[in-house]
Each structure stands twice: as C-alpha cells, then as structure tokens.
Steps between C-alpha positions, in 0.01 A plus 500: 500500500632739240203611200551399176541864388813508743698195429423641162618811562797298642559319190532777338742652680734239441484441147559837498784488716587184282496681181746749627771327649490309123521833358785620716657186477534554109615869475760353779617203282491722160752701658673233631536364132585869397785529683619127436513396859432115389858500375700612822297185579670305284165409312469463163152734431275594711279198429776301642510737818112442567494097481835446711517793727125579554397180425226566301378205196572547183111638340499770838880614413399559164213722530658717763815506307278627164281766790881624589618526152159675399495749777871614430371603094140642610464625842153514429375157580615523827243693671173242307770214673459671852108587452414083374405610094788349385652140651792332444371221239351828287808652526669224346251550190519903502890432473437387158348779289566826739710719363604876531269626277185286577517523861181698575282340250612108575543513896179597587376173264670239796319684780327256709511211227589119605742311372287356149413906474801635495628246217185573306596873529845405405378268190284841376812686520740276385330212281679151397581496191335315256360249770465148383136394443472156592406195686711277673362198739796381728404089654536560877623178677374422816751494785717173589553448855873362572553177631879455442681380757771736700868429457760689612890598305767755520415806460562672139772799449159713417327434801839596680483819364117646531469821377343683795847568627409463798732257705229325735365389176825333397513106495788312617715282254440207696106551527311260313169639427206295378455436158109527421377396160358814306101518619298689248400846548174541699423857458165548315568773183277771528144444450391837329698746411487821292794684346427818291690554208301818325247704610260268336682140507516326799700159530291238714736144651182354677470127575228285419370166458527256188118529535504840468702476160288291333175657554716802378561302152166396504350884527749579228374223238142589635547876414654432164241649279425798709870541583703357244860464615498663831699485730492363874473823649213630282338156550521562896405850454168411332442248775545809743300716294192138529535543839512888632188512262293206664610723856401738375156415407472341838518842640228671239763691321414427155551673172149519423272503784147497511335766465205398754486168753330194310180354638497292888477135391202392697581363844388198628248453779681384771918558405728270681628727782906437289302684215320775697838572673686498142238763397494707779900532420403576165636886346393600181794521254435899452561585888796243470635631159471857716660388847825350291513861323497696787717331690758442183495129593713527840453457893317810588531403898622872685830514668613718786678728290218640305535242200392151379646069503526579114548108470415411188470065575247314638261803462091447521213747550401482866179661681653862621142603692363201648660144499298243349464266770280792635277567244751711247424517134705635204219634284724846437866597480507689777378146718815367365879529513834323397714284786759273431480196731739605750256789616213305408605269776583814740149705437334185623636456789439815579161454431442129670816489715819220489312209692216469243702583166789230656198235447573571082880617484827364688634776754796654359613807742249719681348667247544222113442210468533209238225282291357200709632162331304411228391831344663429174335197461201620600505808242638281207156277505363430197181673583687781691470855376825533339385221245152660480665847379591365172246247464315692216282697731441878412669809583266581802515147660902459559546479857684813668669298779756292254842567565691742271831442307803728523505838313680592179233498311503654125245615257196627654578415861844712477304824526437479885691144650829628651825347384614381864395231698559417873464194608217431763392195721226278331146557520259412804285169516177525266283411789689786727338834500631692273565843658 
C-alpha cells in the first residue's frame, strides 16, 4: 500500500495538473472570444456559446466567461490562474476594481483568498455607498407539503415552445401534460450569511428562532440604562464581549492577575476519590494564563511538514510530558501544551492504543474518532465543571479542562487569539485519558 506522503505527493500532482489545464483552457477561450469565433457559430455571446455548445450551467459559464474577458485586458493574472493564487470565483471579484493603473498594488490583495475574502477585499476597495443601517426581520413559513390531486390537459402554446431550443425537449400539440397544483417552495433560505459592504460594515441575513428575538428585546430593555437606545447589533456585541470574557477567565487570562497564588483551602481527611482526582487535574491559573500565551490560543500538535494543527476550536491544555492517567501533573508551563480535540483524541491513542480509547469514543476511521453517546449530557450536569467555572469560585479554582468557545475575541484577548478558526471534532470523554 502506497504511504501517505505518496498518494500525497500524488494529489498534488494532479491539482497541479488540474490547475493548468484551467489555466490553458482560459488563455484558449480568451482568444477564442478575441477573435469572435462564437459568432461563425451562430451564437449570440460567448456566454451563449458555453451553456449550449459546451454545455456548461449558467454560474460556471459566467466565471470563465469574466477569467476570459480578464485575461484578454491583463495578461498578468494568468500565470497566479495556472500556479492556484488566484481561482475562478476570486477572479470574478478582482474583475471588479482592477484596472490599468492599479494592477500591481490590487492583484496581489486576491492571492490565495476564498470566496467571502475576496469580496471583503473588493468592499475595501470599492465600498457601498452610503449602506443602509438597519434591521429587518422577514416571518419564514414553514414548508407545505402538496396534496393536490394530478390532472392532466392540453398542453399550453408556452410549454410548446421551451426555450432550451433544443428539439428533444419539444412537447407535442396533442400531449396533455399533468396539471399539478403549485406546492410551496421547500428550499430552506440561508441560515447565516455575511455580505461586506465597507471595509468595516458587514451585512449579516442569519436565521433564527422567535425565541431568539425575544430574549434579544428583552437584553435591549434590560440594557436600557447602561445602553440607552442601542441597537441589536451592539446589544449582541456586548453579549459577545459577556461571554469571550467569562472564557477567558476560564483560561487564567485576566486583566489583573494576582500577583502571588492565594492560600490551599484546607483539605479534608479522607477526599472522596471524584475530589482527589478533580485536584490532581487541578493547574494553577498562572501556568494556565502562561500555556494559552505561548501557544497564542491554537492546536500546537506538530505536523509532518515542520509546522502546527493551528485549530483554533475545541482547544484545551493537555499533559505534553507524561499523560495523566500515568502519574502526569501540570504544575509548570512547560508540563503543559494546547490540543484541540481532534489531536487530543489522536495523542491518546498513541499513548493507550485504539482498543482501550474505543471503550470512551465511537471509532471513526483508523486514526479519529467521535464522542461516546451521552457526553453532552454528561458535561452539561448541573454539578459538572462547566457550571462550576462560573459558579463564583476564584480565579485559581476554574477548572482547565472546560471546553473553549470559538476565537474572535476583542479587547484584551485580541493581542494573541488568532482571527481564524478551523473546525475540529469534539472533545474526548471526561473519564477517557486525556493524552
């Protein structure tokens, strides 16, 4: 059997070999539109060429039609085309603010950007004007399912005459087709959805609940003395701001630390062996406020090619010298390290192999697996740690092990959390080792 670094290696090769036939393909069909060839044809534009001769749909006509038109006024974007920096849905987005002048400045900007980058690059260059700043809640109605019954009648003039042109597609005049009552559209609208209109305003269509919009009301006329007419997105931004802070406490990064560890509650005599465990677990908010420093908050697990997971979700300090299922402590940052729970779940079964660590998470592929059933429910408890975090405890006493929230954060945690996330399978079993 093939390595993995081969059949990588092999991938490679043919996204490479991928990205140039696309590229030749282009300069070909810009010169192909040059010249006008569409029109010995007898097509109407080139766009018309693409759907009926090459039978391509409408969205991938139009962004090779806007790559052909592009290449023909700047050469230069066909060599970032052949290479993968640009792709055809940037180019569609370059295609709006390039020009003559700004070429070497604004084409590097769309290297390797996805399709939300590229319009964010394009709403810096070329900003809406005077974007509207408001709210509007659409009702949604739930989907009807048809129950009309089928009847049949001559077929109309229109449907005689369908506009693919194409005469397999034509009906007869003495077809009856079925007449089916109008069924209401099924397809769900978006559920979120960001469209920037200025380097700092972003447009957000996201659906929610009814639920959701009256605890939104209720935050607002809860907040009215401390934030006297604002609006819903500065009320959901504070709620963000509530929540990235209790995170971050959870982790030991607070603004004002202590300066020295407080005094060890007494113990008791004889702690339940739940308590003793929950102790031994136990890392002192300096080495954790240290360990989420140093490792800027993401997956620090090694890769092949010399770097790091960088996953920013699901991330948790894990033992990096000795697991703790065999004696390992966290009493320093250097005992310590950042995983998300993907390689959490890999760096112990390295450790304790796939039989025992299948005993605590579902078998999902040879080397990942999946939370056991239950595990939600299980951390959720009223007495689990999650609740205990934020119970009223002290800095020092917030559990490490509670799982993190996504990263964005602002203020004081913006210095070192990265800006990207990636998402990452969901954390081990409590009760499984942890490394």
């Amino acid at each position: 059997m093939s390595s993995a670094h081969e059949l990588s290696a092999r991938l490679a090769d043919l996204l490479r070999n991928e990205r140039t036939a696309m590229a030749e393909f282009l300069v070909a069909l810009a010169d192909f539109d040059r010249k006008r060839v569409w029109v010995d044809l007898d097509r109407e534009s080139l766009f018309s060429f693409l759907t009926r001769d090459l039978g391509l749909s409408k969205s991938a006509a139009f962004f090779r039609k806007t790559a052909a038109e592009l290449i023909q006024q700047y050469p230069e974007v066909v060599e970032p085309l052949r290479d993968g920096r640009l792709c055809l849905s940037t180019v569609a987005e370059l295609a709006k603010v390039i020009t003559r002048e700004n070429v070497p400045d604004v084409l590097p900007r769309f290297y390797s950007r996805s399709k939300r980058e590229a319009k964010e690059v394009t709403a810096q260059l070329l900003p809406a004007e005077a974007p509207p700043l408001r709210d509007v809640v659409t009702l949604v109605e739930a989907p009807v399912a048809a129950t009309a019954p089928v009847v049949s009648r001559p077929a109309t003039i229109r449907e005689l005459t369908l506009s693919s042109g194409s005469p397999a597609n034509h009906a007869h005049a003495n077809v009856r087709v079925p007449d089916v009552a109008p069924v209401p559209s099924t397809a769900q609208s978006p559920v979120f959805e960001i469209e920037p209109l200025t380097a700092e305003l972003r447009r957000l269509h996201i659906t929610v609940s009814k639920r959701l919009l009256e605890k939104l009301d209720a935050a607002r006329d809860a907040l009215s003395h401390s934030h006297p007419g604002a609006s819903r997105d500065e009320i959901i931004e504070a709620g963000l701001d509530l929540l990235l802070e209790r995170a971050a406490k959870r982790r030991g990064l607070v603004k004002n630390p202590r300066k020295q560890a407080p005094r060890q509650r007494s113990a008791p005599a004889s702690p339940t062996p739940a308590a003793a465990k929950a102790r031994a677990r136990y890392v002192p908010a300096a080495v954790r406020r240290e360990i989420w420093k140093r490792d800027q908050g993401m997956c620090r697990w090694p890769t092949h090619d010399g770097g790091i997971c960088g996953s920013t979700c699901r991330v948790e300090i894990d033992h990096a010298a000795k697991p703790f299922a065999k004696g390992g402590r966290i009493l320093k940052p250097e005992d310590g390290r950042l995983l998300c729970a993907f390689h959490q779940d890999v760096s112990a079964r390295q450790v304790y192999g796939d039989e025992h660590m299948n005993n605590y998470t579902k078998p999902k592929g040879p080397t990942c697996s999946e939370p056991i059933a239950g595990y939600g429910a299980t951390r959720i408890a009223p007495d689990s740690c999650e609740h205990a975090a934020f119970a009223g405890e002290p800095d020092d006493a917030a559990p490490v092990d509670a799982p993190g929230l996504g990263s964005h954060a602002k203020g004081f945690m913006s210095s070192w959390l990265p800006e990207s996330s990636r998402a990452a399978r969901s954390p081990p079993s409590p009760e499984a080792p942890r490394e």
